[in-house]
C-alpha positions as a Markdown table, in Angstrom:
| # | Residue | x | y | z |
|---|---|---|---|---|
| 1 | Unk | 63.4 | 3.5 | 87.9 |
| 2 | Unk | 65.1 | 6.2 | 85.9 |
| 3 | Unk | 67.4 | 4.5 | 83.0 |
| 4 | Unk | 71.1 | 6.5 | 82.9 |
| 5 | Unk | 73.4 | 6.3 | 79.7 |
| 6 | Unk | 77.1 | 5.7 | 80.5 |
| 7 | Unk | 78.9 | 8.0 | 77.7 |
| 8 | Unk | 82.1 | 6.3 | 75.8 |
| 9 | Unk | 84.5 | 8.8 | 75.8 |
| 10 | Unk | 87.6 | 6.9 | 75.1 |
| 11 | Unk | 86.1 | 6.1 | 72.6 |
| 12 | Unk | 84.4 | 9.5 | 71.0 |
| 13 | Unk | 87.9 | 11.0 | 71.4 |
| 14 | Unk | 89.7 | 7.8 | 69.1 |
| 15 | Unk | 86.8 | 8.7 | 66.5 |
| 16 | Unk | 87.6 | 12.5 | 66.7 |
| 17 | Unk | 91.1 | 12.1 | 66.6 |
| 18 | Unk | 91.0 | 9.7 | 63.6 |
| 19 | Unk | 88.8 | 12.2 | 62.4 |
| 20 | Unk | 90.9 | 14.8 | 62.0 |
| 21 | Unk | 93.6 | 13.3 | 60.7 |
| 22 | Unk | 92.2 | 12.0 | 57.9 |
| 23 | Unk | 91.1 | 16.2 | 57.3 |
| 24 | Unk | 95.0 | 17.0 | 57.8 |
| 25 | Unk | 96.1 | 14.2 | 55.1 |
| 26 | Unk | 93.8 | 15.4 | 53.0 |
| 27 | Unk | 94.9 | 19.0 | 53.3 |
| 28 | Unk | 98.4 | 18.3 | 53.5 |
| 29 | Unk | 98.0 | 16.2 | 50.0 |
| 30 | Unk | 96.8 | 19.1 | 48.7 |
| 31 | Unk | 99.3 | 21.4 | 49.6 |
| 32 | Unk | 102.0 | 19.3 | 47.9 |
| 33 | Unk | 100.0 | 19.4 | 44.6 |
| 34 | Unk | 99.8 | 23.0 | 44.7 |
| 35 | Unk | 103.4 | 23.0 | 45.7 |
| 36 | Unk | 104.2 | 20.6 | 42.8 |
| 37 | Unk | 102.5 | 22.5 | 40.4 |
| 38 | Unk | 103.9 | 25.8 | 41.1 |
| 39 | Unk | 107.9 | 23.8 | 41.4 |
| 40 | Unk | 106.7 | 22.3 | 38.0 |
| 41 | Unk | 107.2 | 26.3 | 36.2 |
| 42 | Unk | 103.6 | 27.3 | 37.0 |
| 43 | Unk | 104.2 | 30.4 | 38.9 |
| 44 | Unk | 107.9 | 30.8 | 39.7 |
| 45 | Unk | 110.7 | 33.2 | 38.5 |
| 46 | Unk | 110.5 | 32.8 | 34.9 |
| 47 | Unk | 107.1 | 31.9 | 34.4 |
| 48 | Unk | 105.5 | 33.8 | 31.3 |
| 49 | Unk | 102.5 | 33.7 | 29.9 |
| 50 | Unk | 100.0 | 35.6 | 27.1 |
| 51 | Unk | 96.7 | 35.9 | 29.4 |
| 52 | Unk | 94.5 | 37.3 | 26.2 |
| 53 | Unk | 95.0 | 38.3 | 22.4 |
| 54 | Unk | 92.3 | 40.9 | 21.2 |
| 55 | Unk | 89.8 | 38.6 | 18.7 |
| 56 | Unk | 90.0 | 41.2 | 16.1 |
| 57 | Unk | 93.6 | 41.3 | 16.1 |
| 58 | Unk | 93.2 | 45.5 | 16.6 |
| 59 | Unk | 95.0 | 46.0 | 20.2 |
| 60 | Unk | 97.2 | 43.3 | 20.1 |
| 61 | Unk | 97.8 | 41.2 | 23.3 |
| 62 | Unk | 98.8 | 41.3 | 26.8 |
| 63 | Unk | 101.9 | 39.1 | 28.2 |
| 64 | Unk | 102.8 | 38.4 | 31.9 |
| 65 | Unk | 105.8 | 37.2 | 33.4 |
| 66 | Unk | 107.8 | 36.9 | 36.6 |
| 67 | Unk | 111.2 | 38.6 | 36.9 |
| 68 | Unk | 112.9 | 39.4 | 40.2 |
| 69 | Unk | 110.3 | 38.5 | 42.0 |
| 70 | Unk | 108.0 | 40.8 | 40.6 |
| 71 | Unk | 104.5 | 39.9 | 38.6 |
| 72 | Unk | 105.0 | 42.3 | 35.2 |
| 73 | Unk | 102.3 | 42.9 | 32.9 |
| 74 | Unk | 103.5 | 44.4 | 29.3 |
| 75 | Unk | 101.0 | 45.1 | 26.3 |
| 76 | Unk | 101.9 | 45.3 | 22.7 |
| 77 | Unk | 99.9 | 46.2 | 20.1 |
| 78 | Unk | 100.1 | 44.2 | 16.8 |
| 79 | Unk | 103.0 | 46.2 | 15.4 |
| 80 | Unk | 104.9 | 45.2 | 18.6 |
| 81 | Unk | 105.1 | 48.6 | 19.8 |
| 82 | Unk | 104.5 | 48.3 | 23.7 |
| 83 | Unk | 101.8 | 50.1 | 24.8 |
| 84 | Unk | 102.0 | 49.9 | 28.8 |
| 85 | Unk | 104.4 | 48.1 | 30.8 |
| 86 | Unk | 103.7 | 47.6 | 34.8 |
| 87 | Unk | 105.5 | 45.9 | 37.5 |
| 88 | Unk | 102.3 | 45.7 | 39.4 |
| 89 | Unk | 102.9 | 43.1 | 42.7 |
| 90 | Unk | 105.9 | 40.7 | 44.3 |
| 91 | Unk | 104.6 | 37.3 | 43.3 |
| 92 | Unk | 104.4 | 35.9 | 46.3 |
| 93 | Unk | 101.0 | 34.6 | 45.9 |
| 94 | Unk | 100.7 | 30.7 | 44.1 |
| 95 | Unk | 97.9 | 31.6 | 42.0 |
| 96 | Unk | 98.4 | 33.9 | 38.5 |
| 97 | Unk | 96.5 | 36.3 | 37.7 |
| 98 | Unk | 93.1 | 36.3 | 36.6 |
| 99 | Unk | 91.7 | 37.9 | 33.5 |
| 100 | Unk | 88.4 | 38.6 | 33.2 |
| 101 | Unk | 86.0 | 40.8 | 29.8 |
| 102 | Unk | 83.2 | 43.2 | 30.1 |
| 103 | Unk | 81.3 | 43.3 | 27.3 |
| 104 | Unk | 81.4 | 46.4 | 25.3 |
| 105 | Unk | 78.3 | 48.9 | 26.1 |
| 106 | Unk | 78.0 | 49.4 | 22.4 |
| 107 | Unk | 76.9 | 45.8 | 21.7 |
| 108 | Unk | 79.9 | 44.3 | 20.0 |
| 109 | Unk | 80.8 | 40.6 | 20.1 |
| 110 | Unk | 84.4 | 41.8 | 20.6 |
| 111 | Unk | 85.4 | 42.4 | 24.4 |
| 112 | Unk | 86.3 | 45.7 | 25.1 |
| 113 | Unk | 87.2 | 45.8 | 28.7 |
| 114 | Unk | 90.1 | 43.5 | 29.8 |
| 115 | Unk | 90.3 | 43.1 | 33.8 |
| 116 | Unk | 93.3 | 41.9 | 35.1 |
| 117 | Unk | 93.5 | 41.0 | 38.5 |
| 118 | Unk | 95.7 | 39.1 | 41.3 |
| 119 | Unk | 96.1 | 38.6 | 44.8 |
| 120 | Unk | 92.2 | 38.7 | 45.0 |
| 121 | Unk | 91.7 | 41.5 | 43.5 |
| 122 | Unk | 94.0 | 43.3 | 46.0 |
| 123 | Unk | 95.5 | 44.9 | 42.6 |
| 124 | Unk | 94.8 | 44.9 | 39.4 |
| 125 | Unk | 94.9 | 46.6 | 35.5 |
| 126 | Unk | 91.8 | 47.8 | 33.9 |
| 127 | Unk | 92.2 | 48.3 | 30.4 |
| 128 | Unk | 89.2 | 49.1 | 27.8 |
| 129 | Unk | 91.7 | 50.1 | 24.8 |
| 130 | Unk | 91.3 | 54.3 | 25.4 |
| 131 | Unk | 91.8 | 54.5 | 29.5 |
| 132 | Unk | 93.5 | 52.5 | 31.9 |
| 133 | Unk | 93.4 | 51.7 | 35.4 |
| 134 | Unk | 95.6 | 50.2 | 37.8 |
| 135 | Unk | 96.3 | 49.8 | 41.1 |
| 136 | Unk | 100.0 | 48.5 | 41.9 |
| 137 | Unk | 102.3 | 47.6 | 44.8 |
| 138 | Unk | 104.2 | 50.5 | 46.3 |
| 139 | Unk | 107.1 | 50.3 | 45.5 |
| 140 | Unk | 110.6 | 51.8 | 48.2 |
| 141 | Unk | 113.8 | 53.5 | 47.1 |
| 142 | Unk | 115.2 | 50.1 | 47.5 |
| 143 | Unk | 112.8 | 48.3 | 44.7 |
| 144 | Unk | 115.4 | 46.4 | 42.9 |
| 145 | Unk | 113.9 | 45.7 | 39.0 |
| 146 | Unk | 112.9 | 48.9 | 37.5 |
| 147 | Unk | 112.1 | 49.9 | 34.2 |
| 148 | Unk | 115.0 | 51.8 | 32.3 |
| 149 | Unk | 114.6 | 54.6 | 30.5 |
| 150 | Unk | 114.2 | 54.3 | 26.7 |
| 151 | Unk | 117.3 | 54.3 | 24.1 |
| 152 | Unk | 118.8 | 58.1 | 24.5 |
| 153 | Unk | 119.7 | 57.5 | 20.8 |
| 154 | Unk | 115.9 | 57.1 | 19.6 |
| 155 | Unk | 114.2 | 59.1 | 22.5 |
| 156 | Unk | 114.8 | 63.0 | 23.8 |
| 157 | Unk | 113.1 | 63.5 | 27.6 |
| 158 | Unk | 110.4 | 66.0 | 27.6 |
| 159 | Unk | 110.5 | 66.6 | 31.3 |
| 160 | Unk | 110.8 | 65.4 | 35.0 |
| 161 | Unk | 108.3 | 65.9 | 37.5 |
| 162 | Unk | 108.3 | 65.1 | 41.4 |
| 163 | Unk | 110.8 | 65.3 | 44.4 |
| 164 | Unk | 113.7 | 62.8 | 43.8 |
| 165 | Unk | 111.5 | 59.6 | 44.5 |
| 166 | Unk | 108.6 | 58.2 | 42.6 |
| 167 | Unk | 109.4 | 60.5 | 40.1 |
| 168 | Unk | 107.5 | 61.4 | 36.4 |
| 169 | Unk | 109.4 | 61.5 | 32.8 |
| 170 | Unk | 108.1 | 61.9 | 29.5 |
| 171 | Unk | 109.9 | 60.9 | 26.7 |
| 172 | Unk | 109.5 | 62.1 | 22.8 |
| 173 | Unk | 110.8 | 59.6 | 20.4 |
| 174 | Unk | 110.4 | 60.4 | 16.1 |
| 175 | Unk | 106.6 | 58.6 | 16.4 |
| 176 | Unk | 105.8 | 58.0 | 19.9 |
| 177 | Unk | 105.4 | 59.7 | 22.9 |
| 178 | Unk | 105.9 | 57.8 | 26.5 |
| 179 | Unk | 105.6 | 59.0 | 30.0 |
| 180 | Unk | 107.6 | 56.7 | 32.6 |
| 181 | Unk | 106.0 | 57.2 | 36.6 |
| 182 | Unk | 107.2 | 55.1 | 39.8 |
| 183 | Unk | 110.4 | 55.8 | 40.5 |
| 184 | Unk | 113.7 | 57.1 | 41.2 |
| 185 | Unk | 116.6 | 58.7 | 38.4 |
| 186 | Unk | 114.4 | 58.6 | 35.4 |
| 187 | Unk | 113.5 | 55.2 | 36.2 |
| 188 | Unk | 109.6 | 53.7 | 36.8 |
| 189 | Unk | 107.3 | 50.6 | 37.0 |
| 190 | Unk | 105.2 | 51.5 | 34.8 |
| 191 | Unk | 105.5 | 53.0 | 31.4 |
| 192 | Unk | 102.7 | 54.1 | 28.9 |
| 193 | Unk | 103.1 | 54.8 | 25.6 |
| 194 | Unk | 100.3 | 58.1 | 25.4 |
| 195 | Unk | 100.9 | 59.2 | 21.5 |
| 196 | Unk | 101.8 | 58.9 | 18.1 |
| 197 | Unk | 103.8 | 62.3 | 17.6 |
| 198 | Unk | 103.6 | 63.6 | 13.3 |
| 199 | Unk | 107.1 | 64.5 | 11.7 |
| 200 | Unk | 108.8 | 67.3 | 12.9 |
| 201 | Unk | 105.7 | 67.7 | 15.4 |
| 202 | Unk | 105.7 | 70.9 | 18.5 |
| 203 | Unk | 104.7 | 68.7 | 21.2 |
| 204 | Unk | 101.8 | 70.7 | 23.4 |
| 205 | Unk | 102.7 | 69.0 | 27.4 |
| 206 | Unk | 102.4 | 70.3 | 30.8 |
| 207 | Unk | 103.8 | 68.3 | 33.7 |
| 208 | Unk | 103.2 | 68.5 | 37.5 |
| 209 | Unk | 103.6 | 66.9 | 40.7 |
| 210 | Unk | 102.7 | 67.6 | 44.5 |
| 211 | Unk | 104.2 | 67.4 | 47.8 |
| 212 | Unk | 101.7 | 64.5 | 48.1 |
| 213 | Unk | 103.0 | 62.8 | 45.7 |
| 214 | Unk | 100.9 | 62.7 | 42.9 |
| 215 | Unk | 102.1 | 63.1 | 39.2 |
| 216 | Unk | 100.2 | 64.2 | 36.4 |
| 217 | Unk | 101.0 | 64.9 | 32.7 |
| 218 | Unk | 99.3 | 66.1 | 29.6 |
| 219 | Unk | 99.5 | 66.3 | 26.0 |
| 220 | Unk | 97.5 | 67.9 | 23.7 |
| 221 | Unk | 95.2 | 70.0 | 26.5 |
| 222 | Unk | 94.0 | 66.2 | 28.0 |
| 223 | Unk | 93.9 | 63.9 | 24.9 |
| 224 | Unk | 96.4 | 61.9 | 26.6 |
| 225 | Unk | 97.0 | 62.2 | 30.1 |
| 226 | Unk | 98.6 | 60.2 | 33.1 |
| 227 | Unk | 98.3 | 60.7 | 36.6 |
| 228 | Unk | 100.1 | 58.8 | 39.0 |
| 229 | Unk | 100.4 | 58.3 | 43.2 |
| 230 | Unk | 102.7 | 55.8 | 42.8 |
| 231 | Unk | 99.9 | 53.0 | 43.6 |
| 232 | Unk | 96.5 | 54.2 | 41.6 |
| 233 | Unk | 97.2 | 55.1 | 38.2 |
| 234 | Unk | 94.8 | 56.8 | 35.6 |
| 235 | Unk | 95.9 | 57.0 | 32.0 |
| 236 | Unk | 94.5 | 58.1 | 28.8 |
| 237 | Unk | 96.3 | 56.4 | 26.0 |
| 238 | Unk | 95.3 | 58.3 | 22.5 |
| 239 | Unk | 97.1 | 56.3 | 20.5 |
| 240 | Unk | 94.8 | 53.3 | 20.5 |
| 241 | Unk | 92.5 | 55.9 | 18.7 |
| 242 | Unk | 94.8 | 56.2 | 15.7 |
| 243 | Unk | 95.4 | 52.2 | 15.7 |
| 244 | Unk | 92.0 | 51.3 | 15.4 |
| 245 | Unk | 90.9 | 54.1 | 12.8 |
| 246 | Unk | 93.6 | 52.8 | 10.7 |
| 247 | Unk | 92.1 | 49.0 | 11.3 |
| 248 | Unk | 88.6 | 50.4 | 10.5 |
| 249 | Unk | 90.3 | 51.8 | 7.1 |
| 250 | Unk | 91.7 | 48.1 | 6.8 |
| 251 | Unk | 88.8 | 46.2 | 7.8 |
| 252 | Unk | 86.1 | 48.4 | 5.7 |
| 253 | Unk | 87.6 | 49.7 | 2.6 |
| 254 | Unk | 84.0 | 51.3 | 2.0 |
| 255 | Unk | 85.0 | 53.6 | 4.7 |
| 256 | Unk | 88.2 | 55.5 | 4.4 |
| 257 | Unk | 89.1 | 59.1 | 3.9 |
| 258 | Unk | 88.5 | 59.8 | 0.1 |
| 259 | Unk | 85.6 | 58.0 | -0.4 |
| 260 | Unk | 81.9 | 59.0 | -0.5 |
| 261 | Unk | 79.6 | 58.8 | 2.3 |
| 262 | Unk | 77.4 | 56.4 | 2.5 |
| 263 | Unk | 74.0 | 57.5 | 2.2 |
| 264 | Unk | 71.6 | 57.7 | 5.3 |
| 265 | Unk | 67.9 | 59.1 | 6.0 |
| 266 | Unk | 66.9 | 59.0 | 9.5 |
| 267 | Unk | 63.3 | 57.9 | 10.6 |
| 268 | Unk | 63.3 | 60.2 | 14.1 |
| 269 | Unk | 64.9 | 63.3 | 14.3 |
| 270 | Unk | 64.6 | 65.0 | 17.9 |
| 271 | Unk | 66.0 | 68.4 | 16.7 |
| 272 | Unk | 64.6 | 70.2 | 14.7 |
| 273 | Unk | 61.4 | 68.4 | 15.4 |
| 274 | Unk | 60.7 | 66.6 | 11.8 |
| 275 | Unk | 59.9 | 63.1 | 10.3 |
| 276 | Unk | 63.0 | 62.9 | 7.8 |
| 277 | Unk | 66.7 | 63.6 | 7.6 |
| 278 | Unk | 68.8 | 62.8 | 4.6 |
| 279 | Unk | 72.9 | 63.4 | 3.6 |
| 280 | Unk | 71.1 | 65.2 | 0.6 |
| 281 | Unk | 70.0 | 68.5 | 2.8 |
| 282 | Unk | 73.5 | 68.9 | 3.2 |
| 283 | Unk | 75.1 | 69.1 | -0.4 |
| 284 | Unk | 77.5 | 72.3 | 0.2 |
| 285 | Unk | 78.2 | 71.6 | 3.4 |
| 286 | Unk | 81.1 | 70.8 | 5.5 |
| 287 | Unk | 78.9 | 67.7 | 7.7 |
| 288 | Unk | 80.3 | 66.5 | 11.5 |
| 289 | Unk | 78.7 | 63.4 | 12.2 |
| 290 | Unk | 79.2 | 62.7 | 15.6 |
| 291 | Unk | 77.9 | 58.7 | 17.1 |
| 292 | Unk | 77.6 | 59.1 | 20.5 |
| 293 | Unk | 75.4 | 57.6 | 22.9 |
| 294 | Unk | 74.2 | 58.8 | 26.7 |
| 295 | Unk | 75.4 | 56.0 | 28.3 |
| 296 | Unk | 78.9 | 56.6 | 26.7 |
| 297 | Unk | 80.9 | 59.0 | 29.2 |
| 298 | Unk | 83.6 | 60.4 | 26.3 |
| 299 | Unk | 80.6 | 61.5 | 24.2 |
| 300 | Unk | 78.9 | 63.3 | 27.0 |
| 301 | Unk | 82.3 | 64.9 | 27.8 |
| 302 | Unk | 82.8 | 66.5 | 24.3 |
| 303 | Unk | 79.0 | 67.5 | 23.5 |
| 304 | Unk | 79.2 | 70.8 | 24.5 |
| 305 | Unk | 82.5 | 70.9 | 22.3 |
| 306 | Unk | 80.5 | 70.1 | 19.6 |
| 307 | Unk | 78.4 | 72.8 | 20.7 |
| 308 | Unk | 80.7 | 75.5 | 20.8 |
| 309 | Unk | 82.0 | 74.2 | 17.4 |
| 310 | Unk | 78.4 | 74.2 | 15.9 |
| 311 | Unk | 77.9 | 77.7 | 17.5 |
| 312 | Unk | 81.3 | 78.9 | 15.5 |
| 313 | Unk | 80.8 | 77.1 | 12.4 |
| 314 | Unk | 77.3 | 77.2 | 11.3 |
| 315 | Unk | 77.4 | 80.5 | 9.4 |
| 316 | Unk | 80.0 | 79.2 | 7.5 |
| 317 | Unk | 78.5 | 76.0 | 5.6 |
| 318 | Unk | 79.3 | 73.8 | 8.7 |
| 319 | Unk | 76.8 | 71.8 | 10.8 |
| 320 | Unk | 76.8 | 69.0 | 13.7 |
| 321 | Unk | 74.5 | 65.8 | 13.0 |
| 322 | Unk | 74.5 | 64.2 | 16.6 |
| 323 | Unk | 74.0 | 60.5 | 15.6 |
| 324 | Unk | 72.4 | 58.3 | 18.7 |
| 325 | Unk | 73.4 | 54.4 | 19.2 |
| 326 | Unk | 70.3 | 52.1 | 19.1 |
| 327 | Unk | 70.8 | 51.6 | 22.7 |
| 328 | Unk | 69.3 | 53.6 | 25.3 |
| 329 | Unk | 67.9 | 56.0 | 23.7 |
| 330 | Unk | 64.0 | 56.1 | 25.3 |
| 331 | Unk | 64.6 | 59.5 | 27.3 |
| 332 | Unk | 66.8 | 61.1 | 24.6 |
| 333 | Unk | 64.4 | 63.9 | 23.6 |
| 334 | Unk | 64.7 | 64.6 | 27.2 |
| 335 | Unk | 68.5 | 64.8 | 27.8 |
| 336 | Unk | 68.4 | 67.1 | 24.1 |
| 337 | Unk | 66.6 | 69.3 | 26.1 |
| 338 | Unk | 68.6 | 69.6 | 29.3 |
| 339 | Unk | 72.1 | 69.9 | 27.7 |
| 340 | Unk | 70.3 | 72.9 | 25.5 |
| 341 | Unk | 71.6 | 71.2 | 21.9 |
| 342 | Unk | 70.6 | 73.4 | 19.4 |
| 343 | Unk | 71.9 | 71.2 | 16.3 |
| 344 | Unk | 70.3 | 68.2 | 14.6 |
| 345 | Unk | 70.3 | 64.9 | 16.8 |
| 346 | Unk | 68.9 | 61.7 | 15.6 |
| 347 | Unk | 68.9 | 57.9 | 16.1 |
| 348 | Unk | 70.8 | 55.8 | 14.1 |
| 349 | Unk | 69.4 | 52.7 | 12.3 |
| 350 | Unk | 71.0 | 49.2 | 12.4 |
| 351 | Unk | 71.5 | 49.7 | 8.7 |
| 352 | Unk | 73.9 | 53.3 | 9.2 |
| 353 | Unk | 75.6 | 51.7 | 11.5 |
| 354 | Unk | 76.8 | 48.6 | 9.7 |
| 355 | Unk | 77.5 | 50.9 | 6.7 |
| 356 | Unk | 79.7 | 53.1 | 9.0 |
| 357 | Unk | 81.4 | 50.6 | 10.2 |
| 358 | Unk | 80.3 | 52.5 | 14.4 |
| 359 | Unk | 81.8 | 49.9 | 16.5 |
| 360 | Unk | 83.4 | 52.2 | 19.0 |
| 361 | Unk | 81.4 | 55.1 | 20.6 |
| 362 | Unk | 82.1 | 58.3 | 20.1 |
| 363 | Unk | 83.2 | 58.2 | 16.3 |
| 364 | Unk | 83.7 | 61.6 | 14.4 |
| 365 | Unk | 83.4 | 61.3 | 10.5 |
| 366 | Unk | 84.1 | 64.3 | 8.5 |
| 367 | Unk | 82.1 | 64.8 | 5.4 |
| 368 | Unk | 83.0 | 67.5 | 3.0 |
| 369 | Unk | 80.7 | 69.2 | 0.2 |
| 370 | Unk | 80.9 | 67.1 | -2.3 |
| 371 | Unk | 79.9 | 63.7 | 0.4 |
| 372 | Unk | 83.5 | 62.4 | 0.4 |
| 373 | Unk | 84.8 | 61.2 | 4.1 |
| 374 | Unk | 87.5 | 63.4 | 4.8 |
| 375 | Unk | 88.7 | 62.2 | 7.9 |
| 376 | Unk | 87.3 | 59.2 | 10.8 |
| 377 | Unk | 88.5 | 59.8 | 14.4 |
| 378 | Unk | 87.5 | 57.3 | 17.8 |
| 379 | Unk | 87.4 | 59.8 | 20.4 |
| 380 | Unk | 88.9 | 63.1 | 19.5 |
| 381 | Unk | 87.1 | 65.5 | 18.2 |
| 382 | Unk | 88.4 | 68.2 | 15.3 |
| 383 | Unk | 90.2 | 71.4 | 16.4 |
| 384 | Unk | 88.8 | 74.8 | 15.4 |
| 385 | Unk | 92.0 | 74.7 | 13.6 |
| 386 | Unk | 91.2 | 72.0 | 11.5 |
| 387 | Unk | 87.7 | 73.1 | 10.8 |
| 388 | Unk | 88.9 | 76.7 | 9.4 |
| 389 | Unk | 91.2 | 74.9 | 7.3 |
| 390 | Unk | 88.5 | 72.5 | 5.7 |
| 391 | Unk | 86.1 | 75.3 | 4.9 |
| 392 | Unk | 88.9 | 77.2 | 3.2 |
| 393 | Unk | 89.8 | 74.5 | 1.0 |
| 394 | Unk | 86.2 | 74.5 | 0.3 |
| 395 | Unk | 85.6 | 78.4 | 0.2 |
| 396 | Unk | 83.4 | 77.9 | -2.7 |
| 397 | Unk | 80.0 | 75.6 | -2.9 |
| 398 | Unk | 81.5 | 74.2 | -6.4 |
| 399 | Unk | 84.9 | 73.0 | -5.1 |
């Protein structure tokens, strides 16, 4: 006789239903929380908050705040002087935004590479102290919390670029030089301070937009730059440079303009092909080091720069020492060879690079005849200019 089972379903469907309310009550608990939270000044109009502070105190911190709406991100370096201001998305979202570090390639304890993102990710800021990235909310005609223009009294603008909307300015003030993008009547949403500008300095810019709407603007032939859509934004900020060479002077009074070089002698040197390399074979000459790396994409950028300038120069009691980080360097004798470098490339020892203070990649040091510094730069390499005037302030071997 075949056994049958008689299903409960009154009673399955009680179970179910209980079931699912308890899910609701629990999800409906937790909606008031967050709801609480944000009612409680966690992520309303007015909320502000610092998301980091550089450890080493060098590029100053990065504040966030709500106003009209609008998620704004503003950093200041440590002498308060803003560096980038963006009105990046409506805060519509519950959640802040989320800052995240990438260590530095170089090997540093310090983070170099702040990542600021909200909305999932949907935009965010990229910042590693030299170049920044962002991608922001488009913003209409009828955007309602722009960024004014600087003071007229402190500032003289440079230039306009675009069609009436979404427009490009650059300002020059006495020291600084800032390029305002986004939108309308000299207005933006974001704002980057590019430059420090010397006394009484002829500022070198060129400034462009197309009928696609993007913006670009340069100073200095690209060693500062900003280019704009009006949603992605690239910019090159030199003045970070200046700020941390001036830190390095602070931090390691062994290395400053003025004062000797510290001796080196490298183990392995690729080019010429020989065992040894001191500062001695040198003496009477004007010396470039340049620390650079291959994984570093500045350095690669401006090697054959340093090229050309070894190419004009070394007739003339000048000459290139291309100084390779520790790190990744097994197929350097390789890449020499590729990139046809004719002058002296070695690798640098833990040792030369503590005594150098190297903790940003690429570093030029200038080293006159006599093995004094003359000058430290992160990033930018020396005119031809600059080099003609060196080697005729030293036009003999005895000065």
């Amino acid at each position: 006789m075949e056994k049958t089972h008689k299903i409960d379903m009154p009673n399955i469907c009680l179970r179910f239903v209980a079931l699912l309310s308890f899910m609701i009550l629990i999800l409906f608990a937790q909606s008031c929380k967050d709801d609480n939270s944000s009612k409680n000044g966690s992520f309303v109009e007015g909320w502000k908050e610092v998301l980091y502070e550089a450890p080493d105190n060098r590029a100053g911190s990065v504040v966030a705040f709500i106003k009209d709406g609008w998620l704004n991100l503003q950093r200041r370096l440590p002498s308060e002087e803003m560096l980038w201001h963006i009105i990046l998305a409506q805060a519509t979202d519950s959640l802040p935004p989320k800052v995240t570090f990438k260590a530095r390639d170089d090997g540093s304890k310090y983070p170099s590479y702040a990542v600021i993102t909200y909305k999932d990710g949907v935009y965010f800021i990229k910042d590693d102290g030299f170049y920044l990235r962002c991608r922001r909310q488009l913003k209409n005609t009828n955007h309602s919390s722009w960024l004014q223009p600087p003071p007229i009294s402190d500032y003289n603008q440079l230039c306009s670029a675009g069609y009436g909307c979404n427009d490009l300015v650059g300002w020059a003030g006495k020291s600084q030089l800032i390029v305002g993008t986004g939108g309308p009547n000299d207005m933006s949403d974001c704002m980057v301070n590019l430059a420090y500008l010397e006394p009484e300095e002829e500022i070198e810019w060129m400034a462009s937009a197309t009928k696609m709407g993007v913006r670009s603007f340069s100073y200095k032939e690209g060693e500062a730059f900003l280019h704009d859509d009006g949603e992605l934004l690239l910019a090159k900020m030199e003045i970070v440079k200046k700020t941390l060479s001036t830190s390095r002077n602070e931090r390691n009074s062994k290395i400053a303009a003025g004062l000797p070089a510290p001796e080196f002698k490298f183990q392995q040197v690729l080019v010429p092909n020989k065992n040894k390399l001191s500062i001695g074979e040198f003496r009477d000459k004007v010396l470039l080091l340049d620390f650079w790396g291959m994984w570093c994409e500045p350095c690669i950028k401006n090697l054959p720069k340093l090229q050309k300038l070894y190419d004009t120069f070394k007739d003339k009691d000048f000459i290139v020492i291309g100084v390779h980080s520790l790190r990744s360097c097994d197929k350097l004798d390789e890449f020499v060879e590729k990139h046809n470098i004719t002058y002296p490339i070695t690798i640098a020892s833990e040792e030369m690079q503590k005594d150098y203070d190297i903790t940003s990649w690429p570093t030029y040091i200038l080293v006159d005849r006599k093995d004094k510094i003359i000058s430290i730069s992160i990033g930018t390499l020396p005119t031809n200019g600059e080099i003609e005037r060196i080697l005729q302030r030293h036009n003999s071997k005895g000065s």
